[in-house]
Structures are given as C-alpha cells and as structure tokens.
C-alpha positions as a printed Julia matrix, in Angstrom:
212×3 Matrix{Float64}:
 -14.88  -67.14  -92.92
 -15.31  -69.33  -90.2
 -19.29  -69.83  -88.43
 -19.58  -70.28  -85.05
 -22.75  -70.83  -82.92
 -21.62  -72.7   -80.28
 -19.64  -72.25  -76.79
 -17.82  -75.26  -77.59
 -16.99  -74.22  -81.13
 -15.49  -70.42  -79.66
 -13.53  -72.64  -76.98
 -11.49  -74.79  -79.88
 -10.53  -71.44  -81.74
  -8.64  -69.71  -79.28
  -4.91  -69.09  -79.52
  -2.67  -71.67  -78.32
  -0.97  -70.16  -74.93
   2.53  -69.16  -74.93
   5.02  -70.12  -72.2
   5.87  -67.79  -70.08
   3.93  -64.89  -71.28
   0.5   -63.3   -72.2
  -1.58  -63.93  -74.89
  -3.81  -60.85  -76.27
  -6.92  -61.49  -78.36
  -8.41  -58.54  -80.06
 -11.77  -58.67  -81.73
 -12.94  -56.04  -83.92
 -16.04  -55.43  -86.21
 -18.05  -52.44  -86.95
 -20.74  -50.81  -84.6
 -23.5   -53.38  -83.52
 -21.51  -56.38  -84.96
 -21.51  -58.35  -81.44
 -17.92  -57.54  -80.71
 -18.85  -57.06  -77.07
 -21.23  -60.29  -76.86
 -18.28  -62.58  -78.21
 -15.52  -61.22  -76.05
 -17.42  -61.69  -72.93
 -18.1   -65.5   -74.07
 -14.46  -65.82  -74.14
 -13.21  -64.23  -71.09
 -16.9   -66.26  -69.56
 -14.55  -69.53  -70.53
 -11.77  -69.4   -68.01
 -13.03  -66.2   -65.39
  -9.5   -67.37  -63.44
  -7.12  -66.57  -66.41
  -9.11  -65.07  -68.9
  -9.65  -61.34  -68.64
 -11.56  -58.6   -70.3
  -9.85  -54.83  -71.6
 -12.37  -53.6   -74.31
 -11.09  -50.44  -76.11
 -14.17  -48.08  -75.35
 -12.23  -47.19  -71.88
 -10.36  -45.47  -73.99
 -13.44  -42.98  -75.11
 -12.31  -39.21  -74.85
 -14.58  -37.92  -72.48
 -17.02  -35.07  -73.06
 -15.51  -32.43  -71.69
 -12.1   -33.08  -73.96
 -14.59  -33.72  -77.14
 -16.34  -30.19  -76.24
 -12.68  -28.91  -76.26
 -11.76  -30.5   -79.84
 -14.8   -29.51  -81.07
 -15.49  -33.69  -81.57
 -18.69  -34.28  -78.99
 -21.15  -34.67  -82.43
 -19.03  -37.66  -84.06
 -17.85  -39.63  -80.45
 -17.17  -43.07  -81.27
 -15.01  -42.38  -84.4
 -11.77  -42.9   -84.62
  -9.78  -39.77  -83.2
 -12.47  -39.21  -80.53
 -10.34  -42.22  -78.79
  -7.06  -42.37  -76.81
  -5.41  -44.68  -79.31
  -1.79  -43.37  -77.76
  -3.48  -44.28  -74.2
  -4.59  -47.51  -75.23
  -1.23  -48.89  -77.3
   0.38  -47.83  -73.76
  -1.91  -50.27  -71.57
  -1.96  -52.98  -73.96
   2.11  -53.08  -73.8
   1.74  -52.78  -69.8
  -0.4   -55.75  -69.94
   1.64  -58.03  -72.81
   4.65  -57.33  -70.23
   2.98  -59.82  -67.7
   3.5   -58.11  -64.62
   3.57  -59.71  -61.48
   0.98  -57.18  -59.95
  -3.07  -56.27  -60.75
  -3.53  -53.65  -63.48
  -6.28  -51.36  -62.93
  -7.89  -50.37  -66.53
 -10.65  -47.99  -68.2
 -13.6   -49.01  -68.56
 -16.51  -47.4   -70.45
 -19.83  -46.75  -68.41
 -22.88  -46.87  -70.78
 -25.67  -45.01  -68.4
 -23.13  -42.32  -68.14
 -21.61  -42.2   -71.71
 -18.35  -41.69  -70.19
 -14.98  -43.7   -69.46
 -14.63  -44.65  -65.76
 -10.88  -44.74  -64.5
  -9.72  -47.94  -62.94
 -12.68  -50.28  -63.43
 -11.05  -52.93  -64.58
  -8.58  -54.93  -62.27
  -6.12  -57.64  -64.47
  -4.81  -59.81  -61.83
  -1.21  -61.72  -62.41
  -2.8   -64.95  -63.25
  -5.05  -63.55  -66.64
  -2.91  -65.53  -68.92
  -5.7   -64.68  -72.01
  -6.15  -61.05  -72.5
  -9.21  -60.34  -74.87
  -9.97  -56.54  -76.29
 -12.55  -55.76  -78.51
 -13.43  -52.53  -80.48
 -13.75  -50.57  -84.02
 -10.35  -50.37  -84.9
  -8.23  -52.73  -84.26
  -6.92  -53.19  -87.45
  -6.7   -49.21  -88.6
  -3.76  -48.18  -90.34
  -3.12  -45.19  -88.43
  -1.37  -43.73  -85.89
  -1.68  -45.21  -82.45
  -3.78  -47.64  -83.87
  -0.87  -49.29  -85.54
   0.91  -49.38  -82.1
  -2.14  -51.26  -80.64
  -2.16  -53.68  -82.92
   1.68  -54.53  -82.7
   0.5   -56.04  -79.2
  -1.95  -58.11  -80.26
  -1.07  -62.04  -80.83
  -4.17  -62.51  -83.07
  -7.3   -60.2   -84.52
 -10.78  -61.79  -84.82
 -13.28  -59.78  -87.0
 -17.25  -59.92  -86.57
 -18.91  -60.09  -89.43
 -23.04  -59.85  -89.17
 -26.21  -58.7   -91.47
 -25.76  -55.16  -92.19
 -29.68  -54.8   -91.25
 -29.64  -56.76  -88.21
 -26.68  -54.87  -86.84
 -28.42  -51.29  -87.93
 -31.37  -52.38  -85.48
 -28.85  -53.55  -82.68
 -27.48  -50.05  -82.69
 -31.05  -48.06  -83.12
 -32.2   -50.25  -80.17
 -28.8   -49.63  -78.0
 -29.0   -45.64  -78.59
 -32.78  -45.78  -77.63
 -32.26  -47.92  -74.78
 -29.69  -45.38  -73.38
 -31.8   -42.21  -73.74
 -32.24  -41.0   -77.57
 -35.84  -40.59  -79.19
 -36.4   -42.97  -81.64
 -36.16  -40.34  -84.38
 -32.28  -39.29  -82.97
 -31.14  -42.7   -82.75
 -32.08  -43.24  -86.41
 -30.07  -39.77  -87.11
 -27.32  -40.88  -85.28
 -26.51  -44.05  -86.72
 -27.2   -42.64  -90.13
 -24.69  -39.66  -89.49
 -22.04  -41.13  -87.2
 -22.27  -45.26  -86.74
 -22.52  -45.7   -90.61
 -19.7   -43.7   -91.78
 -17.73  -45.45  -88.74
 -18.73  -48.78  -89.81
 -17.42  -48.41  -93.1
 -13.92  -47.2   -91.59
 -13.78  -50.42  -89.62
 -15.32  -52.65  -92.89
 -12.04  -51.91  -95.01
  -9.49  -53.12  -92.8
 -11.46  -56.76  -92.57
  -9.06  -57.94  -94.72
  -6.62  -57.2   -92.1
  -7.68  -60.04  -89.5
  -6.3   -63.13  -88.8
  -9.64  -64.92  -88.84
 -13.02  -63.46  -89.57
 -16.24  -65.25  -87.54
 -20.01  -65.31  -88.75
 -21.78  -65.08  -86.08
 -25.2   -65.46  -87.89
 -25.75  -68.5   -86.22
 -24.49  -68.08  -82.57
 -26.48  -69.44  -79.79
 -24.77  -70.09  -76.14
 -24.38  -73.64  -75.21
C-alpha cells in the first residue's frame, strides 16, 4: 500500500506516457472512498492533456431501472451500462483525432446527462474512476482490458460510512433514509468492490491526503 498526502507525491505516481497513444488511468474503491476527490487531483495536474471520464455517466437512468424493476438498488453493479462504457473507453484508447463527447452523471438530478463531457485530441492522460473497475464480470471485464493501470482507494470504513450519509443527505434524503440506504444498498456494494482490491495495480491510503 502506498500513502499519499501530497499533490506532489500523486504527480510522481502516474503512468509513464506512451508514444503515440493514450494512456487510461482507472481508479476504483468502494462508495465514499474518495475515488472522485483523487481523480479530479489528477486530471487538476495537466487541465491541457489530462482529462476526466468517471464511470457514473454510465448510470441507467430511472426510467430504464423502473423498467428492470432495479430503481431500489441504483448504484450496484447491473444498474450500470458496463457494455456502454467498455465501448467509450475503446473509442477513447483509439486516440482519435477529433473531441469525444461523454456521459456524465448529474448529482442534483440523480441522472446521467448525455454529452457532458468533451475529450479533446490533445488529452494524452485519460483518468476514470468508479466501483468496479476491477469486477470479474461481464462488461466489466471488457472495461478493464482498456485500462493501462488500476489505482484502488483504500479509507476508514467509518469515515467513508459518514462521507456517504452526509452525500445522500446533502442531495435530498432525511437523515433516517440516508442511514437506510447505505445500510441496504452502499454496504452490500462496497463489499462487491472490496474483493476485487487484490486486483489493482497499486492500492493508495489516502488517510493522510491534504492538497499542496
């Protein structure tokens, strides 16, 4: 396990670039780990060739859960577009010489927002960043076979129970139904994404991280 607290630290980790084509970063931890905090410090390195895809764009939206009869368990694993998202990811390692408009994930709404994302020609350093990176599973698999190297977040199990309490609360559940939710749904998901940790190329403490 490797600690990091520092900018400078994050900066001397990253993958060495390859001639002539893309590198993709993933990171991956369970929910609340500070996936999202540590991919935007990356991509905040280099804003000219570093560029940002997280995975959430790839959310089913509601209407689709409603359908599957999924809309009580979003955020695990087959409430996603992992087909969708192996597809972009292989768009993007193919370096094309145009801007590629991706998903994003809009948190007021709770829904995926088409085309939010522009990847210009000259991101050289993709990062993505979500649950399951590393999941042996269909889709999944085909995700990963993109990616040049997998980072997982490792964190306090407390500490990242309150980060997700805090972040359903902060977008619209009581107190009471955030607890419920992350007991019922995050947990469960969390452990998912726990057992393919051995699965990463390096895994980062970031007990310690502070920006500058």
């Amino acid at each position: 396990m490797t600690s990091v607290s520092t900018i400078g630290e994050l900066k001397a980790l990253l993958p060495d670039p390859v001639p002539g084509r893309r590198t993709l970063l993933g990171i991956v931890g369970p929910p609340g780990a500070g996936k999202s905090t540590l991919a935007e410090a990356v991509a905040g390195l280099d804003p000219e060739h570093h560029a940002l895809v997280p995975m959430d764009g790839f959310h089913l939206a509601d209407q689709a859960l409603i359908a599957l009869g999924l809309l009580d368990r979003k955020g695990a694993p087959e409430t996603f577009d992992a087909h969708g998202y192996a597809a972009l990811l292989a768009r993007l390692a193919g370096d094309p010489d145009h801007t590629v408009y991706a998903p994003a994930f809009e948190r007021g709404l709770e829904q995926p927002l088409a085309n939010a994302l522009p990847v210009a020609p000259t991101s050289c350093l993709l990062i993505t960043e979500g649950n399951y990176l590393l999941l042996d599973a269909p889709g999944w698999r085909d995700a990963r076979s993109h990616l040049d190297q997998v980072w997982f977040v490792d964190v306090e199990p407390g500490l990242r129970r309150q980060r997700l309490v805090a972040r359903h609360i902060r977008f619209g559940k009581t107190p009471a139904a955030a607890e419920d939710w992350v007991r019922r749904v995050d947990e469960p998901n969390a452990a998912r994404v726990a057992a393919t940790r051995d699965r990463a190329d390096r895994i980062l403490d970031l007990s310690g991280w502070r920006v500058g």
